[in-house]
Structure formats: structure tokens, C-alpha cells
C-alpha positions as CSV (number, residue, x, y, z in Angstrom):
1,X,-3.3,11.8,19.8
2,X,-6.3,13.6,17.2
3,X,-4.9,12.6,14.0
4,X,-7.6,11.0,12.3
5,X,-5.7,7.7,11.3
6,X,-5.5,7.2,15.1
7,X,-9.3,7.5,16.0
8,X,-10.3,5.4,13.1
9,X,-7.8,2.8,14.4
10,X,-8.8,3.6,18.4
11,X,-13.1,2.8,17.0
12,X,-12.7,-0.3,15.0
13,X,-13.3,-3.1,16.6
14,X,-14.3,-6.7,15.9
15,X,-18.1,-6.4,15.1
16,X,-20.5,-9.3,17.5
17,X,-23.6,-9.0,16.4
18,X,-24.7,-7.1,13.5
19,X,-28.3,-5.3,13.0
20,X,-30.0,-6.8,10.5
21,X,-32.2,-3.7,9.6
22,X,-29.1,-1.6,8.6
23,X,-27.8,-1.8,4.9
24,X,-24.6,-0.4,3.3
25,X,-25.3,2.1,0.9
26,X,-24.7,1.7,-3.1
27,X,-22.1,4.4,-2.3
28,X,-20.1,2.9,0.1
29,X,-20.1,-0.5,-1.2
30,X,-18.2,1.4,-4.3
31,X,-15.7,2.9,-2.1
32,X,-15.0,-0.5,-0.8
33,X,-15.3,-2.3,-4.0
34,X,-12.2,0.2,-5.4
35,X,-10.7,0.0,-2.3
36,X,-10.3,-3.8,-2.5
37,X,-9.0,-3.4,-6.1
38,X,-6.3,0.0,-5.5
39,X,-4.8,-2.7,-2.5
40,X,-1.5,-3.4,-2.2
41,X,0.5,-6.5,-3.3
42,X,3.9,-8.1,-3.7
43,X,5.5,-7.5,-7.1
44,X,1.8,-6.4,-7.8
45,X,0.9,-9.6,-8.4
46,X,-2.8,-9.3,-7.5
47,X,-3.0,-12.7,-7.2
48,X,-6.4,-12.9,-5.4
49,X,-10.7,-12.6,-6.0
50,X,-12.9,-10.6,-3.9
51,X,-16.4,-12.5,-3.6
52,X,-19.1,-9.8,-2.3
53,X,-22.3,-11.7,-0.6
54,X,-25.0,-9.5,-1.2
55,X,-27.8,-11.2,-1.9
56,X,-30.2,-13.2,0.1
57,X,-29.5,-16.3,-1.9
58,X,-25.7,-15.7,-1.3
59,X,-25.1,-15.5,2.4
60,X,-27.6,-18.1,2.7
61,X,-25.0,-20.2,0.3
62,X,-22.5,-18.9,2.7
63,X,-24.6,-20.1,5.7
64,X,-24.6,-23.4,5.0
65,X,-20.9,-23.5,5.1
66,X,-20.9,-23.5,8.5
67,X,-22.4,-26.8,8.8
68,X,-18.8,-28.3,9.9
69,X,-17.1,-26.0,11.6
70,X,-16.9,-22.6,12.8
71,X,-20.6,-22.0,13.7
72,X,-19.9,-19.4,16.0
73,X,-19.2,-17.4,12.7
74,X,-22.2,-18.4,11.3
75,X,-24.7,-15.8,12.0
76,X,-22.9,-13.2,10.9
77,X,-23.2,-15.3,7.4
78,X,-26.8,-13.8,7.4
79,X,-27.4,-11.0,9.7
80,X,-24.2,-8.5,8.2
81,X,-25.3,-6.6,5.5
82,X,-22.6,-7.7,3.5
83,X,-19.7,-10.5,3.3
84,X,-16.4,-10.5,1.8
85,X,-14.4,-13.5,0.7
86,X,-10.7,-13.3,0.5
87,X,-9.6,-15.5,-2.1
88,X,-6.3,-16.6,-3.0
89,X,-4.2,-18.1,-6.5
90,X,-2.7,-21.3,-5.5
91,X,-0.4,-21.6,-8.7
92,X,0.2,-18.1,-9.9
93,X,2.0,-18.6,-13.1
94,X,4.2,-16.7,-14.9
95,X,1.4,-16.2,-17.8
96,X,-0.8,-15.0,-15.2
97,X,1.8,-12.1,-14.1
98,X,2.2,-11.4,-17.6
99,X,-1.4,-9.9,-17.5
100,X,-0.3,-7.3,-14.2
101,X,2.8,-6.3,-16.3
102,X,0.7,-6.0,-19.7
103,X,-1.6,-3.7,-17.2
104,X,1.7,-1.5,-15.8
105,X,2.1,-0.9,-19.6
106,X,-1.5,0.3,-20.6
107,X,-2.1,2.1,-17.2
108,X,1.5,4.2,-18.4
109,X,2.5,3.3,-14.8
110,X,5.2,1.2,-17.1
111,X,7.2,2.3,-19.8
112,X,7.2,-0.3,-22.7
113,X,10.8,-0.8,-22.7
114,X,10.8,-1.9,-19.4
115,X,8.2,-5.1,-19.9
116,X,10.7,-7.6,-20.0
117,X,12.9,-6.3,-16.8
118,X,9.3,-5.9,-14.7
119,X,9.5,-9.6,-15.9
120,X,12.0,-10.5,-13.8
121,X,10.3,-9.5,-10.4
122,X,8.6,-12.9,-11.1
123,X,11.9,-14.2,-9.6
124,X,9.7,-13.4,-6.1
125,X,6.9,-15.6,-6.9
126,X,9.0,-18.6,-8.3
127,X,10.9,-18.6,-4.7
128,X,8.0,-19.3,-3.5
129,X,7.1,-21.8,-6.0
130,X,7.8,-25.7,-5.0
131,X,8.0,-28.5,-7.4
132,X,4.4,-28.9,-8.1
133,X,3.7,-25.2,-9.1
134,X,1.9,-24.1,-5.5
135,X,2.7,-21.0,-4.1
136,X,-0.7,-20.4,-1.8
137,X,1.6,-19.6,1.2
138,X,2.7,-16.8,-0.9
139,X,-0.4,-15.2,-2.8
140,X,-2.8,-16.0,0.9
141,X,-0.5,-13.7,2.3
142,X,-1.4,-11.2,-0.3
143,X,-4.8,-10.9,0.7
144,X,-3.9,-10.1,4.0
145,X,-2.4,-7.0,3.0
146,X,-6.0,-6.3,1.2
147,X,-7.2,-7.2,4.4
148,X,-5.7,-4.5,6.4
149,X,-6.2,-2.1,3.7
150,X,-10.6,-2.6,4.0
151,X,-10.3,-2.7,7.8
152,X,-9.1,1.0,7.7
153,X,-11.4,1.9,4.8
154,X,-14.4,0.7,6.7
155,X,-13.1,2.2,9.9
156,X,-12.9,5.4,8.0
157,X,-16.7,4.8,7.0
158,X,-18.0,4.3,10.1
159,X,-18.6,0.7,9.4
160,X,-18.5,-2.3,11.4
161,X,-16.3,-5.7,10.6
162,X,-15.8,-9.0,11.6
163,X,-12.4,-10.6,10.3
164,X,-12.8,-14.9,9.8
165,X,-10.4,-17.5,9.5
166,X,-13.3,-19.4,11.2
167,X,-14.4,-20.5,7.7
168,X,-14.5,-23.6,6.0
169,X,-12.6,-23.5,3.1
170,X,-13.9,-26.8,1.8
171,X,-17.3,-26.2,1.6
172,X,-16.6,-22.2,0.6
173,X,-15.0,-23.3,-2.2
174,X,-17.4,-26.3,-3.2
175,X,-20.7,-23.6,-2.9
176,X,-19.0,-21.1,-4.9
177,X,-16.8,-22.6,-7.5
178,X,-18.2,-21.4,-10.2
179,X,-17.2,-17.6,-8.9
180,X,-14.0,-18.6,-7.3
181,X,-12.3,-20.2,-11.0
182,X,-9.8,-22.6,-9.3
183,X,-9.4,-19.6,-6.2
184,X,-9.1,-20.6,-2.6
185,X,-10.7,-18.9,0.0
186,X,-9.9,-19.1,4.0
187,X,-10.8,-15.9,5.0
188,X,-13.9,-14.0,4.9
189,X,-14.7,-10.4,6.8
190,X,-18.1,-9.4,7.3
191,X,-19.3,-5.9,7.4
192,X,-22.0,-4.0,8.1
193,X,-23.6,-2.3,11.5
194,X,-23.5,-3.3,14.9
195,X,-26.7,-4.0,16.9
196,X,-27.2,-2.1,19.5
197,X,-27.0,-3.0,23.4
198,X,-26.3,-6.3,22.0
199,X,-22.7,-6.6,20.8
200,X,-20.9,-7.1,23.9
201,X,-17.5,-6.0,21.9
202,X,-18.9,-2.3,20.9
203,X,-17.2,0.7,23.0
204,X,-15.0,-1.2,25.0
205,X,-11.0,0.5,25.6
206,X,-8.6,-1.4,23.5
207,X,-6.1,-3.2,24.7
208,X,-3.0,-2.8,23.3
209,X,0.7,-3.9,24.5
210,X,2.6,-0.7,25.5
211,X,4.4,1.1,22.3
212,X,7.8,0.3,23.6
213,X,7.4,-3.6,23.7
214,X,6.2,-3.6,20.4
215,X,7.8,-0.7,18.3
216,X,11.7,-0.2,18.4
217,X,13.1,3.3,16.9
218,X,16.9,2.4,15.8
């Protein structure tokens, strides 16, 4: 198959080692900054921050993270040109959906007389909800969804990626509290170019379970 949606899905791949010479354009980084934010969510709850690591003095912050757990993650930390750190609400509130529905209204995507029945579609969250107000389980799963949603972009961009769960989320959200306001982050994909003749993982087939054992057409 040519369509284009199927060779930017048959070239991504799971970057190995990045080039640390090659930077992401201004442009791009724009593309993928509004591509974070036009993601998908549940009730669109947007119940998540996107940390870009940019700077030196960032991924170096993001470096030192590693010093549990998960070094085999670590170098991408400083060699990708750029990292990007899921984070999740762990008590999204009813106040705080207030703010998306106050948004539907202003964007026009919401008629006004429909604030208080949009309202409702809280119901989703508070199911979700146990006794002490924490729905993480809920809102992570959000950024997942954002997840998928950059992997394509980037694919589309022609550049490389390295999803993480391989993150401390301890010492993530110790180094970057300020920036994370009470967020949690568990997940982190780092982007940028592959080196060449030295990531192992560039180029190779995929392997994929046949289309029957995985897709069923009723």
C-alpha cells in the first residue's frame, strides 16, 4: 500500500541513538507544539502539561534523573535535540473541567445554552474518581492518546522518536516542580535525528503480527 498514512507508519521507528549535531527547526517545533495542544482527549478534558526540554540546562536537569533507574534512557536525555514530558492531572476536578467547557463556549465550538448539559460529561471523570479525589489512571491515559497523535506528526516530519516509560517519575517531578504545578509525569518521548551507522534500530522491516490476528471486520 502507497497511501501516505501507511509509509509514515512503515518509517517510524524507535530512535537509538540520536546525532547530536542535528537540531529541530523553530518551524517544526511549532508544528509539534500545536500538534500536542489540537490532541485528542476524553470528554476533552485536557487534563495534562507538555514540558519541552530545549535547553542545555534542561535536559541536563533531565539527565540527572536517571541516576536511579532507567539509565539506558539516559543518553537520549542529552544527545536528542529535544525532549518531551507527558504529564498527567492526578485530581482533575470538576472546577478544573469548568475551564475546557468555559473554552467550548468562547471557541463557538459550544453553544451557551448548552454549558450546563456539557457539564454533565463530567459524570466520566467522577467514575473514575475514588474516595480521595485521584483519578491518574484516568487523565495518564489521556496523554497517551497525545502520544500517538506526536508519533504520527513526527513520522510525518521526518523526525526521529524515542517513546519512555523508562523514567523516573520521582525525581522528574522533584527537578521540575515548579513547571509541572502538582502534574505527574511517567512518560517522556524524545525526538530529534538519528545518528548515522550507529542506531542499530534505523531501516530495519517491521515486525508486525499478521492483520488477521489482530484486526477483526464484523
Amino acid at each position: 500500500m502507497t497511501h501516505p498514512i501507511i509509509k509514515d507508519l512503515n518509517t517510524r521507528y524507535t530512535a537509538k541513538k540520536y546525532d547530536t549535531e542535528k537540531r529541530i527547526s523553530a518551524e517544526d517545533m511549532d508544528v509539534i507544539k500545536q500538534a500536542l495542544r489540537l490532541s485528542a482527549s476524553s470528554i476533552n478534558s485536557q487534563p495534562w502539561k507538555f514540558i519541552v526540554l530545549e535547553s542545555d540546562e534542561a535536559k541536563q536537569k533531565f539527565h540527572d534523573t536517571f541516576a536511579n533507574m532507567h539509565q539506558f534512557n539516559q543518553p537520549h536525555a542529552k544527545e536528542a535535540s529535544h525532549t518531551v514530558l507527558f504529564a498527567y492531572d492526578p485530581k482533575f476536578t470538576k472546577e478544573k473541567f469548568a475551564k475546557r467547557v468555559d473554552a467550548e463556549v468562547t471557541s463557538g465550538h459550544l453553544p451557551a445554552d448548552m454549558y450546563d448539559a456539557f457539564m454533565g460529561a463530567y459524570a466520566f471523570a467522577e467514575m473514575n474518581t475514588d474516595e480521595t479525589g485521584f483519578n491518574g489512571n484516568w487523565t495518564k491515559a489521556q496523554t497517551y492518546i497525545a502520544l500517538g497523535n506526536l508519533m504520527h506528526t513526527l513520522a510525518r516530519l521526518g523526525i526521529d522518536s524515542t517513546p519512555m516509560e523508562g523514567v523516573d517519575g520521582e525525581l522528574i517531578g522533584k527537578a521540575f516542580s515548579e513547571e509541572l504545578e502538582g502534574h505527574v509525569c511517567e512518560l517522556a518521548l524524545s525526538i530529534g535525528y538519528h545518528k548515522d551507522g550507529e542506531d542499530y534500530n534505523h531501516g530495519l522491516p517491521k515486525a508486525r503480527l499478521a492483520m488477521d490476528h489482530v484486526v477483526t471486520t464484523l
